[in-house]
Backbone atoms as SQL, in Angstrom:
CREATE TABLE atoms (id INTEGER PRIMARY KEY, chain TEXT, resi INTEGER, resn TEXT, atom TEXT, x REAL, y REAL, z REAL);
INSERT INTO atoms VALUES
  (1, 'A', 1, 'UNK', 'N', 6.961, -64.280, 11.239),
  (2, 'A', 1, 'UNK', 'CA', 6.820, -62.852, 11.384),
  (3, 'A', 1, 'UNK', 'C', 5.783, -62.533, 12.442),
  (4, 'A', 2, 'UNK', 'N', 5.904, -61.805, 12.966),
  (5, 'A', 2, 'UNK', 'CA', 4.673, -60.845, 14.177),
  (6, 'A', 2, 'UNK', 'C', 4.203, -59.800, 13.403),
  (7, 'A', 3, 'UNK', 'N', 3.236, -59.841, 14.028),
  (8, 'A', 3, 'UNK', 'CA', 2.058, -59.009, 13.563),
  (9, 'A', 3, 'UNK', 'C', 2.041, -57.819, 14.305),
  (10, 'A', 4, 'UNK', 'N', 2.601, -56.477, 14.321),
  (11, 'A', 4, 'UNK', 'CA', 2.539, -55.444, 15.214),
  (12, 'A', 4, 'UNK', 'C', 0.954, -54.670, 14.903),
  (13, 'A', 5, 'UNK', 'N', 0.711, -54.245, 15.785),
  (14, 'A', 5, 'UNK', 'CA', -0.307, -53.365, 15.087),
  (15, 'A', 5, 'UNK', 'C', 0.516, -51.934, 15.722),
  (16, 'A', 6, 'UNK', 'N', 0.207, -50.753, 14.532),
  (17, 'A', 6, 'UNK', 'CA', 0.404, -49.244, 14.615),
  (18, 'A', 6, 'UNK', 'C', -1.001, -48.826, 14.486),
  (19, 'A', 7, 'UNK', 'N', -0.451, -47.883, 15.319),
  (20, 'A', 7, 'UNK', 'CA', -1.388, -46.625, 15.608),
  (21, 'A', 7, 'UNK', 'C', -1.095, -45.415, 15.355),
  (22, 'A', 8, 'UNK', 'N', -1.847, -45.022, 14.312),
  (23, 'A', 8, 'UNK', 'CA', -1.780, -43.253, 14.202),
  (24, 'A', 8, 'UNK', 'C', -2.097, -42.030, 14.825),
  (25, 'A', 9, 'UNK', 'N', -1.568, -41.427, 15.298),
  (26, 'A', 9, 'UNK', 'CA', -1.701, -40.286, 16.098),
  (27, 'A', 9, 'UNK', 'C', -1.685, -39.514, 15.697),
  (28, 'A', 10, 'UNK', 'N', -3.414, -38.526, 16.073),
  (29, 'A', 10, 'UNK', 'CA', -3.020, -37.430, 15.841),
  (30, 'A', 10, 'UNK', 'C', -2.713, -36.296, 16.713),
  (31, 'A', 11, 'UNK', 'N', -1.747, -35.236, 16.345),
  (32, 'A', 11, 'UNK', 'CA', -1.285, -34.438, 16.568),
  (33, 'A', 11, 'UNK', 'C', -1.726, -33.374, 15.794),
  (34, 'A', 12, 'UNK', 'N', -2.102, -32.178, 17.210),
  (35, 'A', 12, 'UNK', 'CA', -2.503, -30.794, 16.861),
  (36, 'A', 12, 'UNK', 'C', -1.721, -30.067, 16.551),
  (37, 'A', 13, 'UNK', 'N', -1.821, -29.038, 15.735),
  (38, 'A', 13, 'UNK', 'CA', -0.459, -28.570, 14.914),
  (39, 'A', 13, 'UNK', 'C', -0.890, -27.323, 15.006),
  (40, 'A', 14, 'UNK', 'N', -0.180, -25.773, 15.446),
  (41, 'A', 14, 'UNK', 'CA', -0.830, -24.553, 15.515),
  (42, 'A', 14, 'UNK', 'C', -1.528, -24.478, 16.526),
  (43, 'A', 15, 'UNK', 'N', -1.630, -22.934, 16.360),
  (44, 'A', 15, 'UNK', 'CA', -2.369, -22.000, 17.553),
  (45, 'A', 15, 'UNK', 'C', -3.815, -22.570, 17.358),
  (46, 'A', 16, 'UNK', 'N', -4.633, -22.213, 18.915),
  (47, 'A', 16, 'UNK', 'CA', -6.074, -22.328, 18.595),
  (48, 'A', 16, 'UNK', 'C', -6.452, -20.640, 18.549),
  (49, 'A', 17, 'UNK', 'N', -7.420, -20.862, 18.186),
  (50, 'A', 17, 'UNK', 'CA', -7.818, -19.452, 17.319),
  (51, 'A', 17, 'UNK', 'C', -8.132, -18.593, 18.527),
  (52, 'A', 18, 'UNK', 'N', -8.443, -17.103, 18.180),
  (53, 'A', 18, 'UNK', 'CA', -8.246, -16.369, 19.109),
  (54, 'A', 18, 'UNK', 'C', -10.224, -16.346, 19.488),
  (55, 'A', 19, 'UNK', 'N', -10.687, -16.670, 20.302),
  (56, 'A', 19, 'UNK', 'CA', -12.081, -16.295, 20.938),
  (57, 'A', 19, 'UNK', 'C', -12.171, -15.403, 22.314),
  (58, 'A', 20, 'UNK', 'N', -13.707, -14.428, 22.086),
  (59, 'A', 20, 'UNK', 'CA', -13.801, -13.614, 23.135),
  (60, 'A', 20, 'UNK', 'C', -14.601, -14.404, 24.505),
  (61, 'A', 21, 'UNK', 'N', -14.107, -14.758, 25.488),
  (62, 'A', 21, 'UNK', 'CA', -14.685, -15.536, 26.716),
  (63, 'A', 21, 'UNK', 'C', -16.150, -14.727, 26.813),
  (64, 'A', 22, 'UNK', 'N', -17.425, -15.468, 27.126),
  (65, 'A', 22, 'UNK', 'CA', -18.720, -14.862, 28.120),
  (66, 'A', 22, 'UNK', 'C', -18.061, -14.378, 29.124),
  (67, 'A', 23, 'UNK', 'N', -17.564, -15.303, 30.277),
  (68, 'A', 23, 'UNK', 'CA', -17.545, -14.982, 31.716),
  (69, 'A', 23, 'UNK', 'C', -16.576, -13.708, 32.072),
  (70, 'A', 24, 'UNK', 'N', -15.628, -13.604, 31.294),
  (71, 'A', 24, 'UNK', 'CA', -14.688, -12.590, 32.085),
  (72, 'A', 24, 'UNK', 'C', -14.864, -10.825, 31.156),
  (73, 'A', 25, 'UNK', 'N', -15.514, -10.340, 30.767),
  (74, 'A', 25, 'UNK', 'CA', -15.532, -9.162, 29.611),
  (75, 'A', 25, 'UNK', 'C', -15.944, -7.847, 30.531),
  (76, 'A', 26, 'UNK', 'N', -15.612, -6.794, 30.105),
  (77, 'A', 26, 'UNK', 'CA', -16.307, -5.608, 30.624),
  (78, 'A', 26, 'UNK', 'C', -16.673, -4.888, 29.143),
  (79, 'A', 27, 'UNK', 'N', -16.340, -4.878, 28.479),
  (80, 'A', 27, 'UNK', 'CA', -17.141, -4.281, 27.234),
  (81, 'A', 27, 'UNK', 'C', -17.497, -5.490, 26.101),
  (82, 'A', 28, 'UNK', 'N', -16.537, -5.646, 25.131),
  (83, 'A', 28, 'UNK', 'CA', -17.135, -6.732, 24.224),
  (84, 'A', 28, 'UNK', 'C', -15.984, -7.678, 24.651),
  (85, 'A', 29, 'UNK', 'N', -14.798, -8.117, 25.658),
  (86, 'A', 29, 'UNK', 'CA', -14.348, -9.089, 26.176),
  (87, 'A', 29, 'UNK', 'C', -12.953, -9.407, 24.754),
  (88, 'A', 30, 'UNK', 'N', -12.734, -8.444, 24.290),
  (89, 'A', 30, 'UNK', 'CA', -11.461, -8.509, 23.622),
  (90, 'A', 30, 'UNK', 'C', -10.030, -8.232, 23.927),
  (91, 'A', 31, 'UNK', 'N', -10.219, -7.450, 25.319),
  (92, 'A', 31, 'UNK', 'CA', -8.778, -7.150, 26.239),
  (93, 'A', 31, 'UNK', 'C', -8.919, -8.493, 27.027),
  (94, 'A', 32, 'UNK', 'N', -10.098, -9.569, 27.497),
  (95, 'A', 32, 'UNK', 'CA', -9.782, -10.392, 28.303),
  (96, 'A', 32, 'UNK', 'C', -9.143, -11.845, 27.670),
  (97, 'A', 33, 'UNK', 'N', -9.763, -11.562, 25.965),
  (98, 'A', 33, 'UNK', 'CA', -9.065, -12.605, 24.668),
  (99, 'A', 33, 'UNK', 'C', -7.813, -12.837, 24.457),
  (100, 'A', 34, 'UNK', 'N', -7.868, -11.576, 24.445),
  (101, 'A', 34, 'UNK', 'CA', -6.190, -11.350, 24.085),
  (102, 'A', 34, 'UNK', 'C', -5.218, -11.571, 25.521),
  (103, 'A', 35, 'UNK', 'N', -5.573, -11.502, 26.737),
  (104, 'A', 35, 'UNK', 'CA', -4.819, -11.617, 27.798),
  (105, 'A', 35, 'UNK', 'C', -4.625, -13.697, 28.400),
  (106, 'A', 36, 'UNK', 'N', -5.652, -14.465, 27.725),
  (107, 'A', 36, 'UNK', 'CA', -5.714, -15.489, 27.632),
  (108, 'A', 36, 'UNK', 'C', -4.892, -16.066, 26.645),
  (109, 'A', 37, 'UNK', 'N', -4.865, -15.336, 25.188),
  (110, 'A', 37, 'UNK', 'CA', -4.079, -16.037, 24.277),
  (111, 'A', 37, 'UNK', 'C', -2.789, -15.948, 24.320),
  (112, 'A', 38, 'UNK', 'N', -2.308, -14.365, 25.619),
  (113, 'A', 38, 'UNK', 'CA', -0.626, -14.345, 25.964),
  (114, 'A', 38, 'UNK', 'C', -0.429, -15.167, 26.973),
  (115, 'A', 39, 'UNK', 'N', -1.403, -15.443, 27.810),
  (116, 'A', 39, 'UNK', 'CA', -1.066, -15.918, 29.207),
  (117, 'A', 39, 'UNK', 'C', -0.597, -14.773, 30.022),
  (118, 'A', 40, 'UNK', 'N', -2.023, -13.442, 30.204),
  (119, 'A', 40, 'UNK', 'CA', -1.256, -12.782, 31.087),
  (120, 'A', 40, 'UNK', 'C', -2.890, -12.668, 31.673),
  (121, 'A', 41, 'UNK', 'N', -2.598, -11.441, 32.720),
  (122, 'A', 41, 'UNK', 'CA', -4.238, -11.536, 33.388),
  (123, 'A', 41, 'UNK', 'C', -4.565, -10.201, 33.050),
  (124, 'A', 42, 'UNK', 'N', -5.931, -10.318, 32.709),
  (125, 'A', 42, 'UNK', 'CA', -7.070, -9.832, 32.309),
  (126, 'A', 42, 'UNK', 'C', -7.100, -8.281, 32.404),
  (127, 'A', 43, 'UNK', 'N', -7.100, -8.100, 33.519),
  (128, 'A', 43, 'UNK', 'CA', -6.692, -6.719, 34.396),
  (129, 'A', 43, 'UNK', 'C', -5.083, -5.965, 33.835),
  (130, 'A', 44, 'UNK', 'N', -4.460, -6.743, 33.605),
  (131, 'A', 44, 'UNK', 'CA', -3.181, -6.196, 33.142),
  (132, 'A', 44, 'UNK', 'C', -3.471, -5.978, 31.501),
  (133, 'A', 45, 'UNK', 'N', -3.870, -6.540, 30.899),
  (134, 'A', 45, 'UNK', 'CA', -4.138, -6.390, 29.641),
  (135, 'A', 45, 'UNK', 'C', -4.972, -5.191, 29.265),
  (136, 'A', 46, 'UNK', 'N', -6.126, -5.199, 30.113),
  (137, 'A', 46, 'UNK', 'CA', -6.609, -3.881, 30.211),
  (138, 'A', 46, 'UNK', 'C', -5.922, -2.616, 30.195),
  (139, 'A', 47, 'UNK', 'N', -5.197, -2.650, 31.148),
  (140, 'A', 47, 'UNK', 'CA', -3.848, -1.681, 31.564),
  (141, 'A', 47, 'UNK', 'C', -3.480, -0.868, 30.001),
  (142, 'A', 48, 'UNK', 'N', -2.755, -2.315, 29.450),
  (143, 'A', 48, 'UNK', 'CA', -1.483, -2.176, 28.458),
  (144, 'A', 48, 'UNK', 'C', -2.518, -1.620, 27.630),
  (145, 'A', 49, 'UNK', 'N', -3.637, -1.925, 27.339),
  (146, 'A', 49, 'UNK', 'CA', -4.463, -1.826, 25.791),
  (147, 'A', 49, 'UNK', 'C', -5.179, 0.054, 26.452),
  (148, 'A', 50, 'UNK', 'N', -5.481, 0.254, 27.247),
  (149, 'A', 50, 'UNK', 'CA', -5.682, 1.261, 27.580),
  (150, 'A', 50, 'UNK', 'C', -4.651, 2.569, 27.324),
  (151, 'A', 51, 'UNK', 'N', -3.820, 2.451, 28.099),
  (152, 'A', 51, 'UNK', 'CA', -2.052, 3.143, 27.561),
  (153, 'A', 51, 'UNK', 'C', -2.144, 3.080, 26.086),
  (154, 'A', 52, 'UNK', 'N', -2.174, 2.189, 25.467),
  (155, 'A', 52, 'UNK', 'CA', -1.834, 2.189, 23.889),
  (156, 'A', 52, 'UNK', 'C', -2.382, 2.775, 23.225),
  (157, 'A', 53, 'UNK', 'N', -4.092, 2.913, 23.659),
  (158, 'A', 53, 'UNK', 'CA', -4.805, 3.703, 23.489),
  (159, 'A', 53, 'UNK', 'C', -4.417, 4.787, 23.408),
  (160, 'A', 54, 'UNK', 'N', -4.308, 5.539, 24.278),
  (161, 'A', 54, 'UNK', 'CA', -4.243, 7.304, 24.691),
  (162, 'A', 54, 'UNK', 'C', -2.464, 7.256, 24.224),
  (163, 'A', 55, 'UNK', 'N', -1.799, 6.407, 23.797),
  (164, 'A', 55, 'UNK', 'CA', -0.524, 7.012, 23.359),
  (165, 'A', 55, 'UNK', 'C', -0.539, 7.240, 21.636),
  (166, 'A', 56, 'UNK', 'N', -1.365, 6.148, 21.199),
  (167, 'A', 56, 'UNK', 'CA', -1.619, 6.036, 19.859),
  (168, 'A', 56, 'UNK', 'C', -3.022, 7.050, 19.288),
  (169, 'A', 57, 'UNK', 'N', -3.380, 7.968, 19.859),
  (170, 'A', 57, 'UNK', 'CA', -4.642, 8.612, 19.884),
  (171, 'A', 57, 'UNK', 'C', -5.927, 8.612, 19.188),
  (172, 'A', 58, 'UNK', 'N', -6.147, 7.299, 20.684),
  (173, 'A', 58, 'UNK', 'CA', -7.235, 5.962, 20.032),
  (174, 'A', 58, 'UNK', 'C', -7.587, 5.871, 18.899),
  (175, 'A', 59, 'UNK', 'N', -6.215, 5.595, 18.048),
  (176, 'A', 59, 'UNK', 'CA', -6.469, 4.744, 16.836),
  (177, 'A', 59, 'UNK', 'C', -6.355, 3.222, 17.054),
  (178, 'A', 60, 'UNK', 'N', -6.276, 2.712, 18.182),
  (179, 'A', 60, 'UNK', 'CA', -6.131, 1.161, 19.088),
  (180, 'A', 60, 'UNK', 'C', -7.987, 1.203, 19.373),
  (181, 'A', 61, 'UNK', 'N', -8.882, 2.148, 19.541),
  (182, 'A', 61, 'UNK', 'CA', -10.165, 1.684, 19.891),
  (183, 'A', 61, 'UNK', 'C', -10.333, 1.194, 18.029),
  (184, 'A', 62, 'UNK', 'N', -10.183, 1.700, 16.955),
  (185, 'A', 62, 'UNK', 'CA', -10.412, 1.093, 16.267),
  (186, 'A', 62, 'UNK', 'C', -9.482, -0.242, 15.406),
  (187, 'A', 63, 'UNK', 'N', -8.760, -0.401, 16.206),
  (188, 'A', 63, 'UNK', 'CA', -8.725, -1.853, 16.027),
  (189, 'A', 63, 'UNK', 'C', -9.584, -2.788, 17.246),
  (190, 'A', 64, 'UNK', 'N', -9.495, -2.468, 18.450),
  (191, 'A', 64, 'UNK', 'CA', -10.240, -2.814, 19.689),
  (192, 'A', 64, 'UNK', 'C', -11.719, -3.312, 18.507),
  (193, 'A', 65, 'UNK', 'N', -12.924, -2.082, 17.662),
  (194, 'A', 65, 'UNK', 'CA', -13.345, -2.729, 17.770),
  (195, 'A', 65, 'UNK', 'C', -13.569, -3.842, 15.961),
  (196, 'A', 66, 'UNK', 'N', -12.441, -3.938, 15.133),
  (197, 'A', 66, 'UNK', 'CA', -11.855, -4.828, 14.400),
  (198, 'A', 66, 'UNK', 'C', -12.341, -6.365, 15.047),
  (199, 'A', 67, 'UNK', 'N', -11.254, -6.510, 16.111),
  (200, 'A', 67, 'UNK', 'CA', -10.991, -7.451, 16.539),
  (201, 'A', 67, 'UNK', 'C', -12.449, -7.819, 16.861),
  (202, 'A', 68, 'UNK', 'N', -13.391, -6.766, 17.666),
  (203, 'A', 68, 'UNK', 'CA', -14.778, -7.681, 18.168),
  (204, 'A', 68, 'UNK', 'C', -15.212, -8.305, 16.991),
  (205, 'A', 69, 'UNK', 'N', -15.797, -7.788, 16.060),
  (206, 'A', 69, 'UNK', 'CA', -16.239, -7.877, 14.715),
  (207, 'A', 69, 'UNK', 'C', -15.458, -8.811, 13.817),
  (208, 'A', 70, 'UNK', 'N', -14.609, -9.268, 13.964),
  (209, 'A', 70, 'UNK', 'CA', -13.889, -10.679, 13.301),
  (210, 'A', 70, 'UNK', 'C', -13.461, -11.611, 14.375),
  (211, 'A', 71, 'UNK', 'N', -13.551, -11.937, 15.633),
  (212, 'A', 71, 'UNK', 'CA', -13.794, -12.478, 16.270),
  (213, 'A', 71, 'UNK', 'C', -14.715, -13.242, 16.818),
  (214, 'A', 72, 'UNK', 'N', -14.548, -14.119, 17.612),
  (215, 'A', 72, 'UNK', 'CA', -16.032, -15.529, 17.141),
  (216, 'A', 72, 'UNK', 'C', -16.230, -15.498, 19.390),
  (217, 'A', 73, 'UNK', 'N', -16.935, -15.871, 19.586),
  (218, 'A', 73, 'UNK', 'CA', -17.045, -16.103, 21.151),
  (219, 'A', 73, 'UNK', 'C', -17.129, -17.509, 21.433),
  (220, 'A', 74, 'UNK', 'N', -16.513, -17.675, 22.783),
  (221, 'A', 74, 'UNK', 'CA', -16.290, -19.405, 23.283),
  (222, 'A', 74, 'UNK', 'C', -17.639, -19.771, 23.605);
């Protein structure tokens, strides 16, 4: 008989969690979080979360600031 040796691998399973970046923020850096965790840019996210804002009549600033407040920073 041969002797194989195995190796276990691990494998990451799931999302990584959502964090607010230092470097890229203009207020508490939760439009630039969220534009990282879609893969879109920063500036556009701003955009969309802004609009949503004033269509939803900023009842989105209070989730905006939800999210700071249960959110962790990189």
């Amino acid at each position: 008989m041969s002797s194989e040796n195995f190796e276990i691998k691990k494998i990451k399973v799931g999302a990584k969690p959502f964090t607010r970046p230092r470097d890229d923020r203009v207020i508490f850096g939760v439009c630039s979080g969220l534009a990282r965790k879609l893969g879109i840019s920063s500036t556009l996210s701003r955009i969309i979360f802004s609009v949503l804002t004033l269509l939803t009549g900023g009842s989105l600033a209070i989730a905006y600031l939800i999210i700071f407040l249960v959110s962790s920073q990189e």
